[in-house]
N, C-alpha and C positions, 0 to 999 in steps of 0.2 A: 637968133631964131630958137637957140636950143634955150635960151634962159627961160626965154617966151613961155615953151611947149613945159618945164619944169614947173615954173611960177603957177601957170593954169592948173597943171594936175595936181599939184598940193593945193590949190586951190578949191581944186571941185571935193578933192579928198577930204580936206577939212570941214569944209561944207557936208559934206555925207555922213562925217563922224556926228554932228553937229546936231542934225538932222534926226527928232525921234523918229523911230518904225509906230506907222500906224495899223501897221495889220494885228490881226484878234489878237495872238500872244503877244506878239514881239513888242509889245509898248512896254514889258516888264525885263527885257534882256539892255535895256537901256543903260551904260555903264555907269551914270550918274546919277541915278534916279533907280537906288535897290528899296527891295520894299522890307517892312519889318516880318512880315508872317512867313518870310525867308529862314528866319530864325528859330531851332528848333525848341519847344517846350523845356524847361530844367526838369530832372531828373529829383525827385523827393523823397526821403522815407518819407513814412507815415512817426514824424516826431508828435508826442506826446506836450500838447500846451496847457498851462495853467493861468489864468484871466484872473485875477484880483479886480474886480471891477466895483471900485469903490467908489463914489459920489465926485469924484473928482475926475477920474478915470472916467466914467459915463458920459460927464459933459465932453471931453476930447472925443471922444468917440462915438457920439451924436450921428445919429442916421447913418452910421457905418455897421451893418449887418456882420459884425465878426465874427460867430458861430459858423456863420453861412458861407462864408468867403473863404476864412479858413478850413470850412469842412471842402468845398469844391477843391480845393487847392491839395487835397490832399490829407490835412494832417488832422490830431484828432484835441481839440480844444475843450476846456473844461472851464467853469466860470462857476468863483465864489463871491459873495457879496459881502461877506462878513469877514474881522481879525479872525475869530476860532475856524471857523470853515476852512480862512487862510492858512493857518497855523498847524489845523490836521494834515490840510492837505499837502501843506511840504513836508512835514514829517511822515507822510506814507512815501513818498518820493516817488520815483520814477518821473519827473517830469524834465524833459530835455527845453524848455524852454516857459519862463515866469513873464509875461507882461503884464506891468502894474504903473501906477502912477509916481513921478521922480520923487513924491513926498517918501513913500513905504520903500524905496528900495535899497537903502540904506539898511533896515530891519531884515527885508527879507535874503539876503546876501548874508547876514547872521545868524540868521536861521536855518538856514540851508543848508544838506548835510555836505560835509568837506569831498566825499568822494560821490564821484559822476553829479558837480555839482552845476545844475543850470545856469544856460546864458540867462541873465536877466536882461530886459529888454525894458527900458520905462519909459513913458511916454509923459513928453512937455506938454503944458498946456497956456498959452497966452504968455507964453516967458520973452525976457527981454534977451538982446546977444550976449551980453552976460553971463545971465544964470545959462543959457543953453552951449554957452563954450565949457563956463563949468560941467553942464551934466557930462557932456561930450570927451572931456576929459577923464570924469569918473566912470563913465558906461558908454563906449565906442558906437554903440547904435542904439543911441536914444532917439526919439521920436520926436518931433514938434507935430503936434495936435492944433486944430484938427487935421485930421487923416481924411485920407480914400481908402477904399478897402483895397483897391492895386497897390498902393503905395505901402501898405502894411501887409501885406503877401511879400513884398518883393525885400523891405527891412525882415521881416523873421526869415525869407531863405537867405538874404546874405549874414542875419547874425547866425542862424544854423550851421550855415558852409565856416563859419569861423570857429565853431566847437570841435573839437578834437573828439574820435572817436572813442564810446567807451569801448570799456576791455570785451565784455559779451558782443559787440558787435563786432569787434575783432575778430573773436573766438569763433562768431558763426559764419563769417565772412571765411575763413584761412582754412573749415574745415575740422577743426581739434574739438 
C-alpha cells in the first residue's frame, strides 16, 4: 500500500514538472525552455574601426550595411577605398581595430605602428578549408564571408575583448 501511495506521488510529481505553466507569465519560468533576451546586452567602448574596403572586401560584404551595424553597435567605423587613403590612414593611428580582406593583411600588419597596435581582423571570401585553417592560424578571428551584419558585430567584440588594454586607457580607468 505505501509503495502504491509513493509510486503515484512521484508519479503525479513528475507529471507536474513536466507539465509547461500556461498562465500569462509563467510559460517563461519553464526550466527547460529559457529564452535568449534573458541575456544581458555586452558592455562596449566606443572602439575606433578602420574598413579597408577594397573590391575584394565589398563583394564579402555584399548587402551587409557595415557603417550602420557597427554604428548601432556602438563603435565608430571608418572606411577607405583606396592603398594611400589605407596607408595614411594607419599612419595617423589610433585605430583599435583594421578589417580588411585576407589578401592585404599580411601588408597592413607591416605597416602598423608596433605600439598600441590593432587587432586585425580579415575577412575570407569563398576560400576553401584550407586556405581558411591557414588564415585561422595566422589571424585568430578571421571571417569567412559572406557575412551578416550580427555575425560581424559579434567577431569585432570577441576580437576586441581579446586586445589587451592600452596604456591611456589604463591611465583613465586607475585614476593617474
Amino acid at each position: 500500500m505505501k509503495t502504491r501511495l509513493v509510486v503515484t506521488v512521484l508519479l503525479l510529481g513528475a507529471i507536474g514538472v513536466a507539465e509547461p505553466l500556461l498562465a500569462c507569465g509563467e510559460k517563461f519560468r519553464v526550466g527547460t525552455r529559457l529564452t535568449r533576451f534573458q541575456q544581458p546586452p555586452r558592455a562596449r567602448d566606443a572602439a575606433s574601426i578602420l574598413i579597408y574596403a577594397n573590391p575584394a572586401l565589398s563583394k564579402a560584404l555584399a548587402g551587409v550595411p557595415v557603417d550602420q551595424a557597427l554604428r548601432k553597435a556602438g563603435y565608430k567605423p571608418t572606411s577607405v577605398t583606396s592603398p594611400k587613403e589605407f596607408q595614411a590612414a594607419l599612419d595617423r593611428g589610433g585605430w583599435d581595430l583594421v578589417l580588411l580582406d585576407v589578401g592585404d593583411s599580411g601588408a597592413a600588419i607591416a605597416r602598423a605602428p608596433v605600439a598600441n597596435a590593432p587587432v586585425v581582423v580579415p575577412v575570407i571570401f569563398n576560400a576553401s578549408k584550407a586556405e581558411l585553417a591557414a588564415a585561422k592560424k595566422q589571424h585568430p578571428h578571421a571571417l569567412k564571408g559572406p557575412i551578416k551584419s550580427q555575425s560581424l558585430v559579434h567577431a569585432i567584440d570577441d576580437a576586441l575583448a581579446d586586445k589587451p588594454p592600452t596604456q591611456s586607457k589604463i591611465n583613465s580607468t586607475s585614476g593617474f
